[in-house]
N, C-alpha and C positions, 0 to 999 in steps of 0.2 A: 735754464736760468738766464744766460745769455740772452737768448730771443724776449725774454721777458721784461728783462729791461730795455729792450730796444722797445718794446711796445709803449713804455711806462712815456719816455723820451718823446720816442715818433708815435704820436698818437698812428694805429691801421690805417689805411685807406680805401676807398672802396677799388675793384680790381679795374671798374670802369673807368667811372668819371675822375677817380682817385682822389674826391673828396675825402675827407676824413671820416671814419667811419665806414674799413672794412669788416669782411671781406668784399659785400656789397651794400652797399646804402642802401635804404629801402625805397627806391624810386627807378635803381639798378636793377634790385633783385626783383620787382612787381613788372618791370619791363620783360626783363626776362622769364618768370612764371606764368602768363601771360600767356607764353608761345604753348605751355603745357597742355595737354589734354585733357578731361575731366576723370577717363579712363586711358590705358594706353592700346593704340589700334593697330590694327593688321594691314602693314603698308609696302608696298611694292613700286620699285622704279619703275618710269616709264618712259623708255622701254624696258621692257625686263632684261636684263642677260639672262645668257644658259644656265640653268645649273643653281641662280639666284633660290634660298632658302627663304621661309616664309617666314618675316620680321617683325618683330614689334616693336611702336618704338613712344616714349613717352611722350613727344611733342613733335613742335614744329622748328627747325629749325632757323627761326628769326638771325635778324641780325644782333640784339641783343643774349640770346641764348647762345648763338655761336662765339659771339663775343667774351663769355663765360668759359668756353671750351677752349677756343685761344690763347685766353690769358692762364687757365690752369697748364696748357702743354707747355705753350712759347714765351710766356712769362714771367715765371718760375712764381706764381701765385699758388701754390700746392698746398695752402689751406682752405681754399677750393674744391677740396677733396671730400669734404662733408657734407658740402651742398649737392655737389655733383652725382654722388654714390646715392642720396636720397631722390634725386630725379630719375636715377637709373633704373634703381629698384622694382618700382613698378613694372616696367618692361620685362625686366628679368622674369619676373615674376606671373605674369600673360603669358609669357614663351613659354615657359616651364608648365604651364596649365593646358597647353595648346591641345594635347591629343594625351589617348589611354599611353602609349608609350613611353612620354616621357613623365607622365604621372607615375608609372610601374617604375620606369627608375629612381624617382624618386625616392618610393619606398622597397628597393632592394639593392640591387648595384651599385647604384650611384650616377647623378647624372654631369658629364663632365660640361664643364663651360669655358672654353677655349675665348680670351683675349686675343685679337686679330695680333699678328706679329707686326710691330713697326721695321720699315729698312735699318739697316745699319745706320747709314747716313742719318736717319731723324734720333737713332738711341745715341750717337757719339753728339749730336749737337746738344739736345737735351742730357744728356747724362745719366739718364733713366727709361723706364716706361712705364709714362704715366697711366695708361689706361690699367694696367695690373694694379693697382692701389683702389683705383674705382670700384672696378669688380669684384675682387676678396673684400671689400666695405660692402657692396650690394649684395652680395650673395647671400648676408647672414637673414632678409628677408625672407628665403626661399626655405618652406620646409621640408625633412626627410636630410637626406645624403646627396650632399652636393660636393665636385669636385676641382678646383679653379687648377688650371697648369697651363701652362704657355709648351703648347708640343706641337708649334707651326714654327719654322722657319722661312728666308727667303732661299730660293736657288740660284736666284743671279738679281743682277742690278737692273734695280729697273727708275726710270724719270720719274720725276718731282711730276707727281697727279693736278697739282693746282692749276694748271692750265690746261688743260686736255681736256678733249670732249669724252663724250660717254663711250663711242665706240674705239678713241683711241687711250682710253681708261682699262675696257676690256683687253685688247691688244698688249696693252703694257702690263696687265698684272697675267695673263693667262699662261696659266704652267709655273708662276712665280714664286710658289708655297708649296712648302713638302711637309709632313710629318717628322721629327727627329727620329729617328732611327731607334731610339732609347727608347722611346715612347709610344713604340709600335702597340705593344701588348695591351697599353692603357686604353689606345682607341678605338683597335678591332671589337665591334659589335657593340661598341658604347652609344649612347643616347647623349648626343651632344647640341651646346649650345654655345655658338657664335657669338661675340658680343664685341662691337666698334661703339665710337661715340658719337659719330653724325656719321648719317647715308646722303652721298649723293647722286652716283649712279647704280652703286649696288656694287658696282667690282669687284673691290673689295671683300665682299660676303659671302660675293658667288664664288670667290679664288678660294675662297679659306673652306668653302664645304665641300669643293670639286678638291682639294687635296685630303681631309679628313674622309669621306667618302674612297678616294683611292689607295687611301690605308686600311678600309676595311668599315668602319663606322659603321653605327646605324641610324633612325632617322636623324636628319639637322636640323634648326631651326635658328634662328638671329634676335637680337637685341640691340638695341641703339638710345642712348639720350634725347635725341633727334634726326630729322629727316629734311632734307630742303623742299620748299614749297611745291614743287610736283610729285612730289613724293604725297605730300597730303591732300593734295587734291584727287589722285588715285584712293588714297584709304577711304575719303570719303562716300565710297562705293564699295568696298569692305565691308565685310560685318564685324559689328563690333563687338568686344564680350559685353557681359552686364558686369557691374559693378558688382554683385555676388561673388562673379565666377573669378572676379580677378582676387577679391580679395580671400574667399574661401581655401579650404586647406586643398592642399592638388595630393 
């Protein structure tokens, strides 16, 4: 009730420009759509790290698309949250199509999709974690038995990744993610799927399947919003699905 009359009062703004007229104008959100893919492709850093899962991801990550993912983490724009989970989606959804395996979990076990764990430091600043709202909103695209849980933790502290290069990316997150202990049972021989929301060296992706996998898992695969421009310039030598196959029942 509260937020509603703040709206009535403070006309939105958009999350960008902060014209009026959130959560983005449409000259924000057309910038940003823009970066999207027509389908979502199979994209890989380059270089690859070890261990990096094979990713899909729904666009490119422009400056205006990342600009969208910024403002929903570090902003507190979290009605954002509807736009974001419908650009995710698609990916999710490629991934979950990618191979007989995680189509069979689909329709039996269940296929789990593990949200990358954030540091301590980014959950006490934000207050949350934003990426678990995206994904339990995207997932209800995927059909069959799907399962979302956060069962990655960190094991120690590791530096603020914004400034780092790739290889000292890899270095800083390697061995930095476990499994909970709680959640052993759920991952041994599960069919799981990874899901961050920009790639930029891959790190990231490859930490969180090289710890599911030493829990026991079975195949991995990834998911992302977007990818930073080498990132896409690599997919464009990828194969792509067909538009059938992304959107057909897995």
């Amino acid at each position: 009730m509260l937020a509603a009359l703040v709206d009535l009062v403070l006309p939105a703004t958009c999350a960008l420009c902060h014209v009026p007229g959130g959560p983005l104008c449409p000259g924000c959100r057309s910038a940003a759509t823009s970066s999207l893919h027509p389908v979502p492709r199979l994209t890989m850093p380059d270089p690859i790290p070890p261990g990096m899962p094979s990713c899909w991801v729904a666009g490119e990550a422009s400056r205006a698309l990342r600009a969208v993912v910024t403002a929903y983490k570090d902003e507190d724009r979290r009605e954002l949250r509807v736009t974001l989970s419908q650009w995710l989606a698609p990916a999710l959804r490629a991934a979950a199509s990618s191979s007989p395996e995680l189509r069979r979990a689909l329709r039996g076990r269940g296929l789990l999709v593990v949200p990358v764990s954030g540091s301590p430091r980014a959950r006490r600043r934000r207050g949350d974690v934003p990426l678990l709202p995206l994904v339990t909103d995207a997932v209800r695209a995927l059909p069959g038995r799907v399962v979302v849980a956060e069962v990655l933790e960190p094991t120690r502290v590791t530096r603020d990744q914004s400034s780092l290069s790739a290889t000292e990316r890899a270095t800083n997150l390697g061995g930095a993610m476990a499994v909970r202990v709680r959640h052993g049972p759920v991952v041994e021989g599960a069919m799981c799927l990874v899901v961050d929301d920009l790639v930029t060296t891959g790190a990231t992706l490859a930490e969180a399947a090289r710890a599911l996998r030493a829990a026991g898992s079975g195949h991995v695969v990834a998911a992302a919003i977007g990818a930073t421009r080498r990132h896409a310039e690599v997919a464009s030598r990828l194969p792509v699905p067909s538009l059938e196959r992304v959107r057909g029942g897995v």
